[in-house]
Each structure stands twice: as structure tokens, then as C-alpha cells.
N, C-alpha and C positions, 0 to 999 in steps of 0.2 A: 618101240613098243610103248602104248601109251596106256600109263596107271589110271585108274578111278578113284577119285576124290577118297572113295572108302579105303581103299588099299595107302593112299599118303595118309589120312588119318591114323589108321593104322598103326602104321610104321611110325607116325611121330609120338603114339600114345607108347608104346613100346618102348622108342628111346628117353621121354620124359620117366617112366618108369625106371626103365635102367638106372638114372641119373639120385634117384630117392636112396636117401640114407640106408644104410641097414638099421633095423630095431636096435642093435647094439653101439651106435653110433647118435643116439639119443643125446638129448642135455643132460639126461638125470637119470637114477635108478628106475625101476618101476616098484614103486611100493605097492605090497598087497596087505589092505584093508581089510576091514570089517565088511561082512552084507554082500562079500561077492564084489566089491570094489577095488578099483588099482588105482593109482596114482601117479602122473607121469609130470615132469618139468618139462615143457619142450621149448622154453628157451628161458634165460637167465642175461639181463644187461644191465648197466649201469651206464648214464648218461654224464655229463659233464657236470651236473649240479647235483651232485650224487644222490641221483635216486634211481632206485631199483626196480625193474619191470618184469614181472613173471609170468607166464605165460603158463596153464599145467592143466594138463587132459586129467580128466576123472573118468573112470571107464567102469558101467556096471557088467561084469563078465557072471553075475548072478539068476537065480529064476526067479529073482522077486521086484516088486519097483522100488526105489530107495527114494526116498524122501530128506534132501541134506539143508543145512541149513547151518552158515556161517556163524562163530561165537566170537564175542569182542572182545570179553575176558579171560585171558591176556590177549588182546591186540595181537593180529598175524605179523610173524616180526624175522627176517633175517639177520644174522652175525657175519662177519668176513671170518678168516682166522689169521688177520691180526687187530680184533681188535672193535672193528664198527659194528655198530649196531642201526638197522636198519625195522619203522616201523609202518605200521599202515594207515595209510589216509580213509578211514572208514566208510569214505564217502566214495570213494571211488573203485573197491574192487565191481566187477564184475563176472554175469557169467552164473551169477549164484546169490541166492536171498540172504540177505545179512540180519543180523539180528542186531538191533543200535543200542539193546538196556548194557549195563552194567554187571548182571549176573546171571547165572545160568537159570536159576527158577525163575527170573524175569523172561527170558528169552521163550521159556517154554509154556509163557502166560500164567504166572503165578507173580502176584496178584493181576490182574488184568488189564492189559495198558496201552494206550495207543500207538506205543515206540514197536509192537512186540509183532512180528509177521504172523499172521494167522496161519493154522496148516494149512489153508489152501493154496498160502503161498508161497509155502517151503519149495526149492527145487526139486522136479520131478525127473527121478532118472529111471524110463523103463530098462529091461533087461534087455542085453546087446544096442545098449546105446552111449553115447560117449556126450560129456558137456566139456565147454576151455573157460577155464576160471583167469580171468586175468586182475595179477596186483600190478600196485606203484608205492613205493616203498619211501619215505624220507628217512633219512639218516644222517652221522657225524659224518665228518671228513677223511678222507683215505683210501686206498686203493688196493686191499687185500684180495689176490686174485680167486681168492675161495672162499662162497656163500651158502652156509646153511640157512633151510627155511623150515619154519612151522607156524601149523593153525592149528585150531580145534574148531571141532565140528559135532552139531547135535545132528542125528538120523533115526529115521524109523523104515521099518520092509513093511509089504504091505505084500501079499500076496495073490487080494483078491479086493478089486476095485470097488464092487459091487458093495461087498460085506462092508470094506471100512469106510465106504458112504454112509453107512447105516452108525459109524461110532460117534461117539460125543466126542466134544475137545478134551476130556475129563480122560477119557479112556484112551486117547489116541498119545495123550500124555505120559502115560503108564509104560507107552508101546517107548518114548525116547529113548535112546542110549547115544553117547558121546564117544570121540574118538580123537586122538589127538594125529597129524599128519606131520611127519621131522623128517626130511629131507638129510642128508648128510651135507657136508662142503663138497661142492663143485664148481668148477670154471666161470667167472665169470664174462659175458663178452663187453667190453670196453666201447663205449660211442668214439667213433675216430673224428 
């Protein structure tokens, strides 16, 4: 009996399926955020010149857009627990707008500065959509098998596209709130 191309597609999309993790079988918790957001690690490693690469879905499970927007003070930074301290090359996350001033009323354009991402450039996350933020982390030397991570992050919802075309940056300013993201220690995977 001879199958159709649809029928082996099929069947292999089935068994690739099958093959997928369970939810609970993630790298990381799923933290639940502010604005209808979660926050997921989907992978955690340390390479041989000990730096740290994270990998971590942000998911708006919200009815509003969220507008997020990386803070550099304090620099996004993992710990082992014994001990290292791992921090972030600013120049290199991805995935999401960073913000390069030094403070937070910088960051949200007070006073107003070339370094500072305009809101047009803030990450835009509609509702039921997912972004993958990736770090790389330098850090001291050691091999503690378990890394916690944290950022802060400035956000605003936005409900209606339209309306907050119509705000000023004065006003849309008003609308920030910050939120800080702390991972617990979990597993790290080792480069072989």
C-alpha cells in the first residue's frame, strides 16, 4: 500500500511532536509579570571562558500591547551559588531595546539624550505574542552548577494604538512603570 507524501508528513510531524519537551521540563520557572506577561528561561550555558548565554521567552498572555524596554542600572547580572558573579556586555543582548544611559530618568528621556531609545523604539509585544531575549554574560572564574538571573525593565500597556499615536512623549512618560525579572538558581549546561 502506497502512502502520500501528506500522510509521511504527517506522521513525521506527529512523531517530531511527540519528541518535544513537556512544559514542565523547561530550563527555568515561568515567572508571572506585570501587564499580562510571563517569563520563561529556555536555556541556560556556560562555555569554557566562562560566559553565560541565556536564552528567555517573554510571553504577553495580556489584552494590551506592552511596550518593554531593557534598564542598565544595575546591569543584567547572574550569580552561581558558590559564589560568581556573572554580568552583561550591554552591547550585546538581544531580542529587546536597551536603554545605554546610566539612570532610569535618563532612560525614559529626562533630560533628553541621544543615548536614550525613543518610544517608538521600545520593544513591541502585541497580545498573544511571544519575543526570545538573548544574554552573554562575562563573569569570575568557577563552575557552580546553579545560576540565578536578574534584569530590570521599564514598560508601558497601551490599549489602543490609535489613542497613543495621539500622546506626547511627556505623557507616554507618565504611563512607565518598571519591573524587576529574578529567576531563582537553576542548572546550568556546561560546553563539553
Amino acid at each position: 500500500m502506497k502512502r502520500s507524501l501528506s500522510h509521511l508528513l504527517t506522521a513525521a510531524l506527529v512523531a517530531a511532536v511527540a519528541l518535544l519537551p513537556e512544559p514542565s521540563m523547561a530550563a527555568g520557572p515561568v515567572l508571572k509579570l506585570n501587564a499580562g506577561l510571563t517569563a520563561e528561561i529556555l536555556a541556560l550555558g556556560r562555555d569554557a571562558h566562562q560566559r553565560l548565554t541565556i536564552s528567555m521567552k517573554i510571553s504577553n498572555n495580556g489584552p494590551d500591547i506592552v511596550y518593554l524596554l531593557l534598564l542598565t542600572n544595575p546591569p543584567p547580572f547572574a550569580t552561581s551559588n558558590t559564589g560568581e558573579t556573572y554580568y552583561s556586555n550591554l552591547s550585546n543582548p538581544s531580542g529587546i531595546a536597551v536603554c545605554l544611559t546610566t539612570n532610569y530618568a535618563g532612560c525614559i528621556g529626562l533630560p533628553p539624550s541621544q543615548l536614550v531609545a525613543p518610544f517608538s523604539s521600545w520593544t513591541e509585544i502585541d497580545p498573544t505574542t511571544d519575543i526570545v531575549v538573548n544574554f552573554v554574560l562575562g563573569g569570575s572564574s568557577g563552575n557552580g552548577p546553579l545560576v540565578s538571573f536578574s534584569a530590570n525593565l521599564a514598560y508601558r500597556t497601551v490599549s489602543n494604538r490609535v489613542t497613543d499615536d495621539t500622546l506626547s512623549d511627556s505623557q507616554k512618560r507618565q504611563q512607565v512603570r518598571t519591573m524587576t525579572l529574578s529567576f531563582p538558581p537553576m542548572p546550568v549546561q556546561e560546553a563539553r
